[in-house]
C-alpha positions as CSV (number, residue, x, y, z in Angstrom):
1,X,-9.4,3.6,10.9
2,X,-5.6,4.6,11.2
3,X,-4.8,6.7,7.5
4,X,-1.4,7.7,7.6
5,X,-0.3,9.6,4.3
6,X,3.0,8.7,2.8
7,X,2.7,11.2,0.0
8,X,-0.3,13.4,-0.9
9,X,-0.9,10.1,-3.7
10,X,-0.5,7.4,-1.2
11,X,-1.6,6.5,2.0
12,X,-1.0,3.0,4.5
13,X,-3.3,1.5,7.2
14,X,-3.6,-1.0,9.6
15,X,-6.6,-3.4,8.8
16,X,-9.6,-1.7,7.9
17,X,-13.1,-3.5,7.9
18,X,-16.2,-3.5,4.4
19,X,-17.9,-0.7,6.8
20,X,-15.0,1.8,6.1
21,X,-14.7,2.1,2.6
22,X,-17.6,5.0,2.2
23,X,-15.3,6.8,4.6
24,X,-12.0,5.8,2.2
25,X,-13.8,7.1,-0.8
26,X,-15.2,10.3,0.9
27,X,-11.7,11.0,2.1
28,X,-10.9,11.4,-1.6
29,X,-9.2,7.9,-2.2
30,X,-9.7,6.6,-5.3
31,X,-8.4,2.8,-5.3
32,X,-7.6,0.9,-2.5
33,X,-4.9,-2.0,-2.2
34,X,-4.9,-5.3,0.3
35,X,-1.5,-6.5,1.7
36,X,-3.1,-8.8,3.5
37,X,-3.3,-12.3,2.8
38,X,-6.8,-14.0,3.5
39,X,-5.0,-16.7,5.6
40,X,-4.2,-13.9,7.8
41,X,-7.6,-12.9,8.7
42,X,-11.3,-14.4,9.1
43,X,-13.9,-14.9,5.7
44,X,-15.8,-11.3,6.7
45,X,-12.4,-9.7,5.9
46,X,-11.2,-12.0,3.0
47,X,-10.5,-10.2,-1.1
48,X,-13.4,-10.7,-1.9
49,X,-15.3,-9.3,0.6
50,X,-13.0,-6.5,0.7
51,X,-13.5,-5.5,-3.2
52,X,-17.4,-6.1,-2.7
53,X,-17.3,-3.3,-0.4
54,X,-14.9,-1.0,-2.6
55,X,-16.5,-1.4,-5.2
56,X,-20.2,-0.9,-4.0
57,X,-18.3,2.5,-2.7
58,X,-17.0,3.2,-5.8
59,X,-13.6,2.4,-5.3
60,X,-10.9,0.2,-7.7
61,X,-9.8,-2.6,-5.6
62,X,-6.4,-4.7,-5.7
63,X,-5.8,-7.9,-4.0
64,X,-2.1,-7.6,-3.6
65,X,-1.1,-10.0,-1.0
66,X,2.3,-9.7,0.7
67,X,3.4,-12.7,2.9
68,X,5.3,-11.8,5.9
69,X,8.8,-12.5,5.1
70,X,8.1,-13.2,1.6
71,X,7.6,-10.3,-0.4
72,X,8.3,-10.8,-4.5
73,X,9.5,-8.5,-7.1
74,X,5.2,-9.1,-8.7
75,X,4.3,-7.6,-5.2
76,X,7.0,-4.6,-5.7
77,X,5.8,-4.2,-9.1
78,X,2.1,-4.7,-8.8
79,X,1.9,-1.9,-5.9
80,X,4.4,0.6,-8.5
81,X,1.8,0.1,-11.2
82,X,-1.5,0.2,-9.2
83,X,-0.3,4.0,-8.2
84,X,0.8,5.3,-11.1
85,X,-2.0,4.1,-13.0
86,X,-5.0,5.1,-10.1
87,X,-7.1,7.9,-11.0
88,X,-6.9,9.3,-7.9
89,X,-4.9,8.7,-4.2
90,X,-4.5,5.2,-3.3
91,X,-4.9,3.7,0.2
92,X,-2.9,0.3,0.6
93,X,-3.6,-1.7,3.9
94,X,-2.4,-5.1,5.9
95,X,-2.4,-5.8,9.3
96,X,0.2,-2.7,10.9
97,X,0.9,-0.8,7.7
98,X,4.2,-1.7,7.6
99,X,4.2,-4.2,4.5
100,X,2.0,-1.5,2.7
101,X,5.2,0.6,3.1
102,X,7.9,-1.2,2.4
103,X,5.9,-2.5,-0.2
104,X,5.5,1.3,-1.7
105,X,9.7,1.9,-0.7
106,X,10.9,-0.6,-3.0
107,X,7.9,-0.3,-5.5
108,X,9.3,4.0,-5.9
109,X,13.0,3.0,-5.7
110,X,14.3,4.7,-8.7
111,X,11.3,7.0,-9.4
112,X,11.6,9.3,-6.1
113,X,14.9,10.2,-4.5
114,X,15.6,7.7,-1.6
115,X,15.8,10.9,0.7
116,X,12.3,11.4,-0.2
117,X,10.8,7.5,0.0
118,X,12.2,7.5,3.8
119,X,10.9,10.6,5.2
120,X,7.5,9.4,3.2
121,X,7.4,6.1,5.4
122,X,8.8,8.6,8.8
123,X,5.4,11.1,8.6
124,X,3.4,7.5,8.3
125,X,5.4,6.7,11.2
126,X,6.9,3.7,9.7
127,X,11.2,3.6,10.4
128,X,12.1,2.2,7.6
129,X,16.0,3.8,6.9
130,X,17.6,0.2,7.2
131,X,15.5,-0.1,3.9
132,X,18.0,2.6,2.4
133,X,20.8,0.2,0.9
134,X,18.1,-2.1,-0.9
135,X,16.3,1.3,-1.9
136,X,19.3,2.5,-3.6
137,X,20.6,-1.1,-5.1
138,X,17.3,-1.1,-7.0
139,X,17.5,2.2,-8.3
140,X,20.7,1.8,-9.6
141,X,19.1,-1.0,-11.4
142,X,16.4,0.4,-12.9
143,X,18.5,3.4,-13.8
């Protein structure tokens, strides 16, 4: 298991199997997000096994399915709301971590300083600073 921390609330990581979510909610996490679309991986590591195994580890579970290449404003939106609502730090995972991020970069546009969102995806390891125009174009949305 690969956690990289984003923010002291939010964390990415590449796939993660049923077997590691005692560890994810011993590390203090309290809900956990999938990126990962169940066409993308075999039945052992489908949703639904996935939130069995939360679950049974005491963990809130959210199928959040980004496509590669088609992420939606519901995905942006659905990973926003899933934080701030969590009780607790949130680990979001797919198959590099990379979705999870940009995911989280466009879901905070407008609620963290852009600054902030790409040094956030830099500690994870993630370069995301050609993000920075669409980053800023939502904010200035929203604001």
């Amino acid at each position: 298991m690969d956690i990289r921390a984003l923010t002291p609330d939010y964390a990415v990581s590449p796939m993660i199997d049923p077997e590691h979510m005692s560890e994810i909610a011993a590390a203090g996490y309290t809900t956990v997000i999938c990126n990962r679309p169940d066409g993308e991986i075999p039945p052992s590591h489908h949703a639904v096994a996935m939130r069995a195994a939360a679950e049974a580890a005491g963990l809130q579970f959210v199928d959040n399915p980004v496509m590669g290449g088609g992420m939606t404003m519901e995905n942006v939106t659905t990973q926003g709301t899933t934080l701030a609502e969590a009780p607790g730090p949130v680990l979001a995972y797919c198959a590099s971590g990379t979705r999870s991020s940009i995911v989280w970069c466009l879901s905070q546009a407008g609620a963290m300083p852009v600054d902030d969102i790409i040094a956030g995806t830099q500690r994870g390891g993630y370069q995301l600073e050609h993000l920075r125009p669409q980053i800023e174009a939502m904010a200035a949305q929203k604001g």
